[in-house]
N, C-alpha and C positions, 0 to 999 in steps of 0.2 A: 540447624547448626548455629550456634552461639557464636555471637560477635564478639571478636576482643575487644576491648576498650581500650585506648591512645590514652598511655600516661601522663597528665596532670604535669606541667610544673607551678611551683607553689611560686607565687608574683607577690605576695602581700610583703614580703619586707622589703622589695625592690626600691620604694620610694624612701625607705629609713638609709639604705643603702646611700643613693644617689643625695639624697639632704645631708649626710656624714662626708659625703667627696667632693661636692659644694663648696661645705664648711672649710673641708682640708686645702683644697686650691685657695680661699680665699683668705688662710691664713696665712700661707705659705709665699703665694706670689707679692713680690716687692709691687711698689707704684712707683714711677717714674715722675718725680717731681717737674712739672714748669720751669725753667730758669728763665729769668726776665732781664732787665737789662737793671743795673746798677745805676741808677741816677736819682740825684735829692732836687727835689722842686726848691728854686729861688724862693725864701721866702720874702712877703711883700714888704716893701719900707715904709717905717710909722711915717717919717715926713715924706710928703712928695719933691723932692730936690730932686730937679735934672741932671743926669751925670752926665759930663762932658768930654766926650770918648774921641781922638781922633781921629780922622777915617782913614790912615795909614795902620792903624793899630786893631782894624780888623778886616779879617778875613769872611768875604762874602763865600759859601757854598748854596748854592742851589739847585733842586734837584726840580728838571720838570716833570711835565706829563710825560713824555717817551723815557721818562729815569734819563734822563744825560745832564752829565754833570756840568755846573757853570761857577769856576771859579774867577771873582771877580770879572765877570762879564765874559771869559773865556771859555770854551767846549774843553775839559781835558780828562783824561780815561779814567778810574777808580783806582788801576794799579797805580799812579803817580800823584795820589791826591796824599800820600804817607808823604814821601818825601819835598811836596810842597807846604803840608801842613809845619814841619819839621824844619824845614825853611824858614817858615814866617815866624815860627815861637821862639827860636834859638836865634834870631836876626841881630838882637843884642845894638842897634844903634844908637839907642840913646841914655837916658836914664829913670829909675825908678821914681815913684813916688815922692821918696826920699830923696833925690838928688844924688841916688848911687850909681853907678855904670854896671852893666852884667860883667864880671869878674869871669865868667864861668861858660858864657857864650862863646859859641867856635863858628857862628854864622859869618855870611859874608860883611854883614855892616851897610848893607842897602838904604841911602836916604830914604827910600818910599815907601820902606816894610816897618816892622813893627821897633817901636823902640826899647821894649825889655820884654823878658817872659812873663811879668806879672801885669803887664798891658794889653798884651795881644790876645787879643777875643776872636774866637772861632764862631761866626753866626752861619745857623744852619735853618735855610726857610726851603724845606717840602710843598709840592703841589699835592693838590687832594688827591689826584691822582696815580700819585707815585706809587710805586708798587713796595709793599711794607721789606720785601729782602733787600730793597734798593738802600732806604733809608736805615736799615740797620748795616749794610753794609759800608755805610759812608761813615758811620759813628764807630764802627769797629776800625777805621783805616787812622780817623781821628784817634783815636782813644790808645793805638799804636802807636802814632807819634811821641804822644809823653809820655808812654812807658820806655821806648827808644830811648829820651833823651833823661829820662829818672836814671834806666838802668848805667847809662854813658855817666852820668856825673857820682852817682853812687861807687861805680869801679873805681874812679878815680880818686872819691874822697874816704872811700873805706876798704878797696880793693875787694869787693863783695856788690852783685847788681840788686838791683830794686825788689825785685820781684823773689831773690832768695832772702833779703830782707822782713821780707810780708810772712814767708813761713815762717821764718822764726820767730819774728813776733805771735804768728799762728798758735806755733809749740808752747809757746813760752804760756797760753791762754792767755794772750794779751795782758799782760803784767811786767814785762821787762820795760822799762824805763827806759834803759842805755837807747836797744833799739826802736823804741817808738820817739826819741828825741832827733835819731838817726831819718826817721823818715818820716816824719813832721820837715825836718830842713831839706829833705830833696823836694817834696811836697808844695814848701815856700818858696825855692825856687823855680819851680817847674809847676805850678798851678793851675790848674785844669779849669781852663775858661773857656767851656764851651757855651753856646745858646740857640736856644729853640725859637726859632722866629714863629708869631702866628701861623697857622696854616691859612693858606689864599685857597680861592677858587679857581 
């Protein structure tokens, strides 16, 4: 009695197959780009001249090892480091560079805080330690403040906030004039001065 023979399936173009659905997944599926944080390194100054900052005029944050925060030598939580930031930029008590007054400031006017917004320096000194969500999330609370207080003077000087200022210039492929002289001036007065203190041990 004759044995049937088990039909054969034909395997050889399986690999052509499978290198074709490769190719098709790897053209098809997008990549998910990195987004990093937004910040331009100080560049160094030709002369070495001391600048003479004073110590009203900045705001100590420090983050230790356990991530807890220490502003100006005080313990205080993440949620309230926006509106003490926002505090100390908008303080408005004394005057500019120029011998101008903040015009524009709605702070309380605190002898001890910063005397204009183009004064008041945010200094940010991280332990090695700190845990990297810690440190981004104190720069995002920072970084909230001036756009608070871009979007608050923007309303008021163009009845339009900061941030829908930036699309249009966006749309516009950065060539409108009107609105980049628009936010150039919230920019001048509201100046993002923050700094990265060394990292310690």
């Amino acid at each position: 009695m004759s044995r049937k023979e088990s039909p054969e399936i034909n395997a050889g173009s399986m690999a052509d197959i499978a290198f074709l659905l490769l190719i098709f997944f790897l053209v098809t599926t997008t990549m998910n780009v990195d987004s990093g944080i937004i910040r331009k390194i100080a560049e160094k100054p030709i002369d070495n001249h001391i600048i003479d900052i004073k110590e009203k005029n900045i705001l100590q944050v420090n983050i230790n090892l356990n991530n807890e925060l220490l502003v100006d030598e005080k313990i205080v939580q993440l949620k309230d480091l926006k509106q003490i930031a926002i505090d100390f930029i908008d303080n408005g008590d004394g005057l500019d560079s120029n011998q101008k007054p903040c015009d524009w400031c709605k702070g309380k006017q605190i002898v001890t805080s910063s005397d204009h917004p183009s004064k008041a320096l945010i200094s940010i000194n991280a332990d090695r330690n700190t845990n990297y969500e810690t440190y981004i999330s104190v720069l995002d609370h920072l970084n909230s403040a001036y756009t608070h207080l871009r979007n608050k003077l923007s309303v008021e000087m163009y009845n339009q906030n900061y941030i829908s200022l930036l699309e249009d210039f966006k749309k516009s492929n950065n060539k409108d004039k009107l609105i980049e002289s628009k936010i150039n001036l919230i920019r001048e007065k509201y100046p993002l001065l923050l700094s990265d203190v060394e990292i310690k041990n």
